[in-house]
C-alpha positions in Angstrom: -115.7 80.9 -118.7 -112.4 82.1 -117.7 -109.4 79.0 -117.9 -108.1 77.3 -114.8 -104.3 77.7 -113.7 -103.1 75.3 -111.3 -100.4 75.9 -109.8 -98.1 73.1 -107.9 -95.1 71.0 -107.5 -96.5 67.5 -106.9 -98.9 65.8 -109.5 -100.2 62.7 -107.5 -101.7 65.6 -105.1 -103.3 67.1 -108.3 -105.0 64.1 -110.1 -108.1 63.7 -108.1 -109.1 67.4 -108.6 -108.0 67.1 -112.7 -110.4 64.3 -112.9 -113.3 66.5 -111.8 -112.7 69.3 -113.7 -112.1 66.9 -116.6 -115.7 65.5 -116.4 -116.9 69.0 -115.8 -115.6 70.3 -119.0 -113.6 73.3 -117.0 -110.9 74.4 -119.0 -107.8 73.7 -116.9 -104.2 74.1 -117.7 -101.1 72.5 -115.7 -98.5 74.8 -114.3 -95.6 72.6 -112.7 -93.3 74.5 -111.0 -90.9 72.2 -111.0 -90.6 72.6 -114.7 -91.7 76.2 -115.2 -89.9 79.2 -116.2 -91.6 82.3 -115.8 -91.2 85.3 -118.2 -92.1 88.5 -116.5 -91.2 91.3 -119.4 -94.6 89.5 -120.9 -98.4 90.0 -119.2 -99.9 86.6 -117.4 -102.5 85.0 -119.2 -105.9 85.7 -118.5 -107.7 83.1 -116.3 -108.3 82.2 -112.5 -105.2 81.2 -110.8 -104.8 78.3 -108.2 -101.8 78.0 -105.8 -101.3 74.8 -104.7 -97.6 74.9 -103.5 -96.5 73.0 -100.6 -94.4 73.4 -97.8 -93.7 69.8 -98.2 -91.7 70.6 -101.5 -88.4 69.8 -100.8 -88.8 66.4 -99.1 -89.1 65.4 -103.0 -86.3 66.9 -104.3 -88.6 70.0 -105.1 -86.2 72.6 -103.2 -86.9 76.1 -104.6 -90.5 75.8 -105.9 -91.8 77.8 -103.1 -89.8 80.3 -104.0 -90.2 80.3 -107.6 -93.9 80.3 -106.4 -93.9 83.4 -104.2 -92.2 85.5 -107.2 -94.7 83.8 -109.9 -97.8 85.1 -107.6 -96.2 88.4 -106.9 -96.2 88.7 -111.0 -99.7 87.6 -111.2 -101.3 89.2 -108.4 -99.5 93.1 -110.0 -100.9 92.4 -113.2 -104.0 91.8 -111.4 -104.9 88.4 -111.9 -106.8 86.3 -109.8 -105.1 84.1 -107.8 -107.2 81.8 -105.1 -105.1 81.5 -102.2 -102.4 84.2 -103.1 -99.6 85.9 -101.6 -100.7 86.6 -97.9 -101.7 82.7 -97.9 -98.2 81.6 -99.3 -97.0 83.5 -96.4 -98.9 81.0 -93.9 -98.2 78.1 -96.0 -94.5 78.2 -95.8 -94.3 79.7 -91.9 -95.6 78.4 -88.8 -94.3 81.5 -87.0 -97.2 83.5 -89.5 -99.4 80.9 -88.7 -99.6 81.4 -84.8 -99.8 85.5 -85.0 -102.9 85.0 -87.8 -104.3 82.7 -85.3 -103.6 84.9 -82.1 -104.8 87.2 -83.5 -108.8 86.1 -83.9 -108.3 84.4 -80.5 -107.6 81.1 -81.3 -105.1 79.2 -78.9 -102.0 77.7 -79.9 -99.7 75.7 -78.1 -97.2 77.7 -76.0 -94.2 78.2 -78.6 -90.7 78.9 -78.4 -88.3 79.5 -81.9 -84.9 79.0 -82.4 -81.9 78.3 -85.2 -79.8 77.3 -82.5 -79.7 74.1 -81.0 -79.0 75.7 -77.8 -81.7 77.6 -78.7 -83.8 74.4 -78.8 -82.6 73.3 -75.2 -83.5 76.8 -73.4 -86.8 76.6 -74.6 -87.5 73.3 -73.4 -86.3 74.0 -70.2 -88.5 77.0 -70.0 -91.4 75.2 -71.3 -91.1 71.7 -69.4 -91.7 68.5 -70.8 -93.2 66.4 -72.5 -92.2 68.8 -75.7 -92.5 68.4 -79.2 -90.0 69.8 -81.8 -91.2 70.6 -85.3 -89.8 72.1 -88.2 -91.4 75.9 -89.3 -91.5 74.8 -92.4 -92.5 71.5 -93.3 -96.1 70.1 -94.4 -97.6 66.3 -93.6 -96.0 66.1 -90.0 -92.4 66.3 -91.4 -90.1 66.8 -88.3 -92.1 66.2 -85.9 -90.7 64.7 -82.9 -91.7 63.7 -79.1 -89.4 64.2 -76.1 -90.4 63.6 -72.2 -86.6 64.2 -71.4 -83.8 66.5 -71.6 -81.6 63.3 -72.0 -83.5 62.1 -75.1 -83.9 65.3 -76.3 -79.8 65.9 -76.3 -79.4 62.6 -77.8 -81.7 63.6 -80.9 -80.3 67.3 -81.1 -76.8 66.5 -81.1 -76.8 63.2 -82.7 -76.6 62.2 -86.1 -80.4 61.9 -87.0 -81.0 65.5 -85.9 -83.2 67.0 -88.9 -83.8 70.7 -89.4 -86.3 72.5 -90.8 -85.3 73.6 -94.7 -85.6 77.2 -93.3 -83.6 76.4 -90.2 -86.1 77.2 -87.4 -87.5 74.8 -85.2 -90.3 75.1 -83.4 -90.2 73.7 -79.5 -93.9 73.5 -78.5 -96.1 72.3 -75.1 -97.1 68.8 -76.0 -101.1 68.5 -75.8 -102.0 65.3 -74.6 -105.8 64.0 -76.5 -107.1 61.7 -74.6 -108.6 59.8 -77.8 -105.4 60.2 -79.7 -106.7 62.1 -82.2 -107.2 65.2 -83.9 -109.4 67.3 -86.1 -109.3 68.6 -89.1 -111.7 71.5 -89.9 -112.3 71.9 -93.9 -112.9 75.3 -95.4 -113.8 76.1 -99.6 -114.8 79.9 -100.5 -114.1 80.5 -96.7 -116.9 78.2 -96.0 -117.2 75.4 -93.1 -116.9 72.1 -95.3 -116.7 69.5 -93.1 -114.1 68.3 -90.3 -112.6 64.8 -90.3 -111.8 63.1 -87.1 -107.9 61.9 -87.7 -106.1 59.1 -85.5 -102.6 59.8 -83.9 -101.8 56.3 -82.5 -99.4 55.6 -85.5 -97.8 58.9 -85.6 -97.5 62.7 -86.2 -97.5 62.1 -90.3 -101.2 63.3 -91.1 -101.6 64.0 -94.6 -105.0 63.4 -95.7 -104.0 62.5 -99.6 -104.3 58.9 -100.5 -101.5 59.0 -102.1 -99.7 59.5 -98.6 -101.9 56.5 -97.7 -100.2 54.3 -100.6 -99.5 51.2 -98.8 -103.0 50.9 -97.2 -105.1 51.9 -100.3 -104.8 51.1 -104.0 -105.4 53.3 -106.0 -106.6 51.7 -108.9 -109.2 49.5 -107.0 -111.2 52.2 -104.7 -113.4 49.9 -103.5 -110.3 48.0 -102.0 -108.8 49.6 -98.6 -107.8 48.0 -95.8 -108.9 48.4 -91.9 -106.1 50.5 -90.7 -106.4 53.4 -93.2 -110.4 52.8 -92.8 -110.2 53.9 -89.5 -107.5 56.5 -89.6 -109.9 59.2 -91.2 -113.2 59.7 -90.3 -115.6 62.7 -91.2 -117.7 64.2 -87.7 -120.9 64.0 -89.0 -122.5 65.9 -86.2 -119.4 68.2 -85.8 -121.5 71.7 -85.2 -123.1 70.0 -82.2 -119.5 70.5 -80.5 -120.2 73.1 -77.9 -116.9 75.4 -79.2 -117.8 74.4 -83.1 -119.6 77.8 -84.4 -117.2 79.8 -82.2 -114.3 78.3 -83.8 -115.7 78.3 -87.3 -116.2 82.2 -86.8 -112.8 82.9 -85.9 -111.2 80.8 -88.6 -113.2 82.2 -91.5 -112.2 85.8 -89.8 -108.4 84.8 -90.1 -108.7 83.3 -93.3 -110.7 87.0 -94.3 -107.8 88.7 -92.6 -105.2 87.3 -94.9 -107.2 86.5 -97.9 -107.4 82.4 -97.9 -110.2 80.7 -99.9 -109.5 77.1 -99.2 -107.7 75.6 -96.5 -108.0 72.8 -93.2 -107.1 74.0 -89.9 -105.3 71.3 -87.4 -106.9 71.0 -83.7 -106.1 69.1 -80.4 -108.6 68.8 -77.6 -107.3 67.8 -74.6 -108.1 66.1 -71.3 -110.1 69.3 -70.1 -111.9 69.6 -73.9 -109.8 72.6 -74.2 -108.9 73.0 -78.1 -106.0 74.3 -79.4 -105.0 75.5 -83.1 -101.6 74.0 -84.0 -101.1 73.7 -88.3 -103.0 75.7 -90.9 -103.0 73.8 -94.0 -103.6 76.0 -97.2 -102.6 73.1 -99.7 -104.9 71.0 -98.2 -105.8 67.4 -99.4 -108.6 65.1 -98.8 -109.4 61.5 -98.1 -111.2 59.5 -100.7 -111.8 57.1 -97.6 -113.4 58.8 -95.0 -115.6 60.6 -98.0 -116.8 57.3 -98.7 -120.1 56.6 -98.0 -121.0 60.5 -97.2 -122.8 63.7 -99.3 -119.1 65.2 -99.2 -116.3 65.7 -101.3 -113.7 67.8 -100.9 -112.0 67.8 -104.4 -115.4 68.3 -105.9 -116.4 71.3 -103.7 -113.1 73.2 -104.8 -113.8 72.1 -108.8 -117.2 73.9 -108.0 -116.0 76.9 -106.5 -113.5 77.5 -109.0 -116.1 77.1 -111.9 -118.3 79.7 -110.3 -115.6 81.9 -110.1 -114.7 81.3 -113.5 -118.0 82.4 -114.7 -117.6 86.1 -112.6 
């Protein structure tokens, strides 16, 4: 059995899967970026390499791991090591812009998008695209950024005001807002390219969706996983009868083509349905994260799917 790398900048996000490999008995080692220094006159070591950067990084001080990241996977991927989720999906991790052509290209609809580093920039395009708009950052992870505007007043005020927030790469992303009419939307799970599960996800309290418990803190204690409250209950909730969906195998198909396009293992994709049941595609998450909650009480698990998949491969 070949060892484990993982591969990340945040360790809460990494403790759930440690625990399973642990009581597997998978040989696993820890490679924290924000603590690693990577020597490349010397070979990688052998083993089966997990990226689990995010583009969430720097909104905990974590800056330049991405970076650090893309050259470390560069390194492994020419001394051909095995890295689940390598360079191509590092690409789409770190870019919405890479996400949209990836997903035009299989035929799966985004929201109309405009880009721009100018805050002019940011005005035209919601001119051209009409309101309500949203504003997001290209680079961001876990909703960062993300804000609603029905006016070009409000949406002035934000831009040029003091609270204005940027994306860490400087692009912003002005977008068609697509109304759901159950505030909600769905998250569609994928390990070794395979359909997982999707989780039903409620909007009312924002556009801050990550799945992790740990982003959950205040409604869910850690140490006592049998104590959760309401709110957080509801928030996430797995579709248990999610291939039934009319559009459901169509959209599974094109996904898994993408994610064999650019050469993504695991990963959630982010859709809206809207008043007309039209879907569209709007966040590719390749650091994806899952909720001990709405597993609760179902045959799934997320964290212990990947642990399996990365044992099998292990054992190639």
């Amino acid at each position: 059995m070949k060892k484990i790398y993982l591969i990340h900048e945040n360790k809460d996000w990494l403790q759930p899967l440690e625990r399973v490999l642990l009581d597997k008995g998978i040989p696993f080692s820890d490679w924290h970026m924000v603590e690693r220094t990577i020597n490349l006159f010397t070979p990688p070591p052998e083993g089966i390499f997990f990226n689990r950067m995010s583009a969430s990084s720097h909104s905990r001080g974590n800056r330049y791991c991405p970076e650090l990241t893309t050259g470390l996977i560069s390194w492994l991927e020419v001394n051909k090591r095995f890295v689940v989720n390598g360079s191509n999906a590092q690409r789409l991790e770190l870019s919405k812009m890479v996400q949209y052509s990836e997903l035009n290209l299989v035929g799966l609809k985004v929201p109309k998008t405009i880009c721009s580093i100018t805050l002019k920039g940011i005005i035209d395009a919601a001119r051209i695209l009409k309101f309500p708009i949203i504003i997001k950052h290209n680079r961001a992870g876990m909703g960062l950024g993300v804000k609603l505007f029905y006016t070009i007043g409000k949406l002035k005020d934000y831009i040029y005001g003091d609270y204005f927030e940027n994306s860490v790469d400087g692009i912003s992303l002005i977008q068609n807002y697509i109304v759901s009419p159950e505030s909600s939307i769905i998250r569609v799970e994928f390990v070794d390219k395979k359909f997982l599960y999707a989780v039903k996800v409620n909007t009312e309290s924002g556009f801050e969706l990550c799945p992790a418990d740990e982003c959950n803190i205040d409604a869910f204690d850690l140490n006592n996983k049998e104590s959760f409250s309401s709110k957080n209950k509801s928030k996430f909730k797995i579709i248990e009868n999610f291939l039934s969906f009319s559009f459901a195998n169509n959209v599974i198909k094109k996904m898994q083509e993408l994610m064999h396009n650019v050469g993504i293992d695991i990963a959630s994709f982010e859709i809206i349905l809207d008043k007309n049941n039209d879907f569209f595609v709007y966040d590719i998450n390749v650091n994806t994260n899952y909720n001990f909650t709405a597993e609760k009480n179902t045959p799934h698990s997320g964290t212990v799917s990947v642990a399996e998949f990365l044992e099998r491969i292990s054992l190639e």
